[in-house]
N, C-alpha and C positions, 0 to 999 in steps of 0.2 A: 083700243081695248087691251087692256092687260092679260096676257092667255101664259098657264104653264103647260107644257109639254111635261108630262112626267112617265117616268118608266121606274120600275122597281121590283125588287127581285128575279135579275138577271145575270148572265154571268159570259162565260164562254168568248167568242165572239163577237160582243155587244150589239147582235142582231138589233138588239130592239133599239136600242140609244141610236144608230146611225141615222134609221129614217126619221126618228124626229128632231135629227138635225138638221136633213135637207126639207122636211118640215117650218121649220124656223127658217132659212133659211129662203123656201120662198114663200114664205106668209109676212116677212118681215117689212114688207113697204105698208101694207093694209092695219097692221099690230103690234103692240108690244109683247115679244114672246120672250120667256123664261124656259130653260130647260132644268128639268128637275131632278136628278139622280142620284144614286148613293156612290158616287164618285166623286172625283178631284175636279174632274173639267166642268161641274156643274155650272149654273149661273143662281141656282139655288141651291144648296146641299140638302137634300133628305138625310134623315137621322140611317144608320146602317141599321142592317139586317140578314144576315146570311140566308144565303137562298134556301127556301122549304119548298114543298111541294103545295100544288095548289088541286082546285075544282077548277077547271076550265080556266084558269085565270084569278078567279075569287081565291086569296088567303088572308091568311091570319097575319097583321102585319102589328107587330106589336108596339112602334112608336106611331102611331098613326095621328093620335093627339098635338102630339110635338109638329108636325107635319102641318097638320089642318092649323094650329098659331102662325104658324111659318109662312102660311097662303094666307092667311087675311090678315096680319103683320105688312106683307108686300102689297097689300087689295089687289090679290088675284080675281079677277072678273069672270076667268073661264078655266077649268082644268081638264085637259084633255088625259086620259090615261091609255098607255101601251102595253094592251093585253093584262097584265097583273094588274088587282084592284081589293082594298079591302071593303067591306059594305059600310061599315061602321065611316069611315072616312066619306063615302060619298052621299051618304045619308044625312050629317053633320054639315056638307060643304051646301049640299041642296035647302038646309034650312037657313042659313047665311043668305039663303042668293044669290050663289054660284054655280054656274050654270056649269054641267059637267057632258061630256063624252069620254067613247071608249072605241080607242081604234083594235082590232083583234084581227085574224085568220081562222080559217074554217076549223075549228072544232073535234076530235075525236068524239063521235055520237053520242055514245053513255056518259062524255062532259056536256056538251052542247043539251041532252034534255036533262043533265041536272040543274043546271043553271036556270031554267025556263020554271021548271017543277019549283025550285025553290023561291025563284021570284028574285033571284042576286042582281039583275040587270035593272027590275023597273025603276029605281032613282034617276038612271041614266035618262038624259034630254037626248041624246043621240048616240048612235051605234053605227060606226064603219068596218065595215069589212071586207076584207083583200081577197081581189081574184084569185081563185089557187086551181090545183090542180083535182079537186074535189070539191064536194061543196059542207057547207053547214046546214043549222036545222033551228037555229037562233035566229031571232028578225035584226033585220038591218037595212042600212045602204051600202049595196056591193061597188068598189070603188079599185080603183088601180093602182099601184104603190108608184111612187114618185122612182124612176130608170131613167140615170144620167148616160147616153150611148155615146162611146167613146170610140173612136176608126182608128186607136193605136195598132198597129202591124203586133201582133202576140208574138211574145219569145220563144224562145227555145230553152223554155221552162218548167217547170212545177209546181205549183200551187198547194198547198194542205192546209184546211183550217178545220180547226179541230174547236167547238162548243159542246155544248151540255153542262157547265159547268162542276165538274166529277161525278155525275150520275154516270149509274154502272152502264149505259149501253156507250157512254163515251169511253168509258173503258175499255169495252170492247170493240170501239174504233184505237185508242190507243196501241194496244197490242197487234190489231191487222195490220196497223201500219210498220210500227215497229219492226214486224216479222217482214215485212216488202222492202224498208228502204235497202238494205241490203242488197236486192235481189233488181230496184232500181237501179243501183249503182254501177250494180257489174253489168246488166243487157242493156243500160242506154246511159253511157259513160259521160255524155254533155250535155245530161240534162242537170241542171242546177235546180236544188226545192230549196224552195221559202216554206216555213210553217208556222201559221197565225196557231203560238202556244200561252194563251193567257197563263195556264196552270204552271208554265216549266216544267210539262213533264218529257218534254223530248231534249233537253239539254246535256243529258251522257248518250246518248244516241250516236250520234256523227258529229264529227267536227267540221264538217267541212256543209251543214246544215246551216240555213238563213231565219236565223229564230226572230219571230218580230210578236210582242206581246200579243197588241190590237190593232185594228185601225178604224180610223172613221172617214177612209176613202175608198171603202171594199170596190166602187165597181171601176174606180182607176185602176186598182192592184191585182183584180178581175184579167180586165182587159191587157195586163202586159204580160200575161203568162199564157202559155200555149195548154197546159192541162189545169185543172183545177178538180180536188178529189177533195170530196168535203160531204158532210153527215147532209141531211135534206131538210135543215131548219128554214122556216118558209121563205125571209127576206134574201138570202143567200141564193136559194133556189129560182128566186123571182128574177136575181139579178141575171144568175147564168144563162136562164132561158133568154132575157129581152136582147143581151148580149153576143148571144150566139156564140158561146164558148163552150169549147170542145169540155165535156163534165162526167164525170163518175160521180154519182152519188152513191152512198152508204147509207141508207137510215139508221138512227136512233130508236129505240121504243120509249117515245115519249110516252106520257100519259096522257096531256093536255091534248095533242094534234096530232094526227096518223103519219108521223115521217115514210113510212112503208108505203102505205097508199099514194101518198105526194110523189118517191122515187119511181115505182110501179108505172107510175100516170107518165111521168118526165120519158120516161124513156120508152114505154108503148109508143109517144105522140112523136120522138125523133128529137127531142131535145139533148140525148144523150144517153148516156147508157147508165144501169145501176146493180146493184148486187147488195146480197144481206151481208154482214160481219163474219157469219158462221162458216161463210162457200171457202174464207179462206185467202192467203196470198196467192197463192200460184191461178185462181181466177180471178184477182185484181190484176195482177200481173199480163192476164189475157187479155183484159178488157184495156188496160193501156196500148197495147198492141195494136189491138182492135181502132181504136180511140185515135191514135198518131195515124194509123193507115187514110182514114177519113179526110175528105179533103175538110167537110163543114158539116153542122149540126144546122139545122132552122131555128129563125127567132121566131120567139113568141111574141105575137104583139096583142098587146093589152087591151081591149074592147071597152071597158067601162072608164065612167069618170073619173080621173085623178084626183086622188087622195087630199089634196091642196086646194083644189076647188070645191071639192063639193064641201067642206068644212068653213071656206071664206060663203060660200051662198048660204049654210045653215046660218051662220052669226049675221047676216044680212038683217 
């Protein structure tokens, strides 16, 4: 069966492109999988689009057309979407007979009963959705994100990845950090940071900084650092919990998912610790402190079905 994986209007991080690569990845004895992206590493190219703002997911995607040629050009059989979707597209793909899904995360409320009230979901044949650290209020199959665990010994490093791609509360991750690496440098003189910076905005910062655009091995690159200080976008957070890596998170104000509520929860349950943008360096700077004294955080281990199976028993 010919299946695309698509993700689109995304940016940061590429939260959402990773997992439907180890998606691909392990569905690929059972299917023929396509991944669909408005990037270079695609196996299909989507037409571009710079990132907008959506409902819960639901936007305006204005090549959508071009998109939908492009999947029955290839006879795509199934299109699975991550999280971003436009309706016009999956309503056109459903009258083809092409059977569609949507993989998501739990929802910021006043998105999750927009989406229901307006009916954006019922074309979908299927809906997954990932354990979190909160829940949703949209119907689904709650499932567990695919966590590669790796027993590499963690450095004696620093981690920063920085997503939202330039929406303003990443800005306001920009500037905490900006004001701290200083303040890293001088109280913990052999820690070395790596910073996943898609945007190049930390590139007059430090020189002596490990600037790496993206990557699509987060939870290897996870695991060989001893800190990791990163905004609370879901996939990210999913990894550091199942990982058991020492974590600061920073929320976002997203609009789509409650990053606050997800940090809030992370660090009540002992996953790690977190703080808002506004408290400041000199409480990041504590909470690192605090973080390196620790010998370990607990993993979270994921109760429900993985994300890979339960999608090969749906097309069953």
């Amino acid at each position: 069966m010919k299946i695309a994986l698509i993700t689109l209007n995304s940016g940061g991080t590429m939260g959402h492109y990773v997992p439907l690569k180890k998606l691909k990845t392990s569905m690929s004895k059972e299917h023929e999988l396509f991944l669909v992206t408005q990037d270079e590493f695609s196996d299909i190219k989507a037409p571009f689009q710079k990132t907008t703002h959506s409902i819960g997911g639901c936007f305006i995607y204005e090549e959508w057309k071009s998109l939908l040629a492009t999947l029955l050009k290839n006879k795509i059989e199934v299109a699975i979407f991550s999280t971003f979707f436009d309706t016009r597209l999956i309503e056109e793909l459903k009258k083809s007979n092409i059977k569609t899904g949507l993989i998501t995360y739990p929802l910021r409320d006043s998105h999750a009963q927009a989406l229901i009230n307006r009916n954006s979901l019922s074309n979908f044949d299927e809906i997954f959705i990932y354990e979190d650290f909160y829940k949703t209020t949209i119907p689904g199959k709650t499932v567990s994100p695919l966590i590669k665990f790796n027993s590499e010994t963690k450095k004696n490093n620093i981690l920063i990845t920085c997503g939202g791609g330039g929406l303003e509360s990443a800005n306001k991750f920009y500037k905490l950090i900006s004001q701290t690496i200083p303040k890293i440098k001088k109280i913990f003189p052999d820690q070395k940071i790596t910073i996943i910076d898609r945007l190049n905005k930390y590139e007059n910062i430090d020189e002596s900084l490990n600037l790496i655009s993206w990557s699509d091995n987060l939870p290897e690159l996870i695991a060989a650092h001893k800190l990791v200080i990163s905004e609370a976008g879901y996939h990210t957070t999913a990894e550091l919990a199942a990982l058991g890596t020492k974590a600061i998170l920073i929320p976002g104000s997203r609009r789509i998912d409650n990053q606050e509520l997800r940090a809030v929860n992370f660090s009540r349950r002992g996953f790690g610790e977190s703080m808002f943008p506004e408290e400041g360096s000199d409480k990041l700077i504590s909470l690192i402190e605090k973080v390196f004294e620790k010998t370990e955080f607990i993993q979270h281990i994921y109760k429900n079905n993985p994300i890979d199976e339960e999608i090969l028993n749906w097309l069953k």
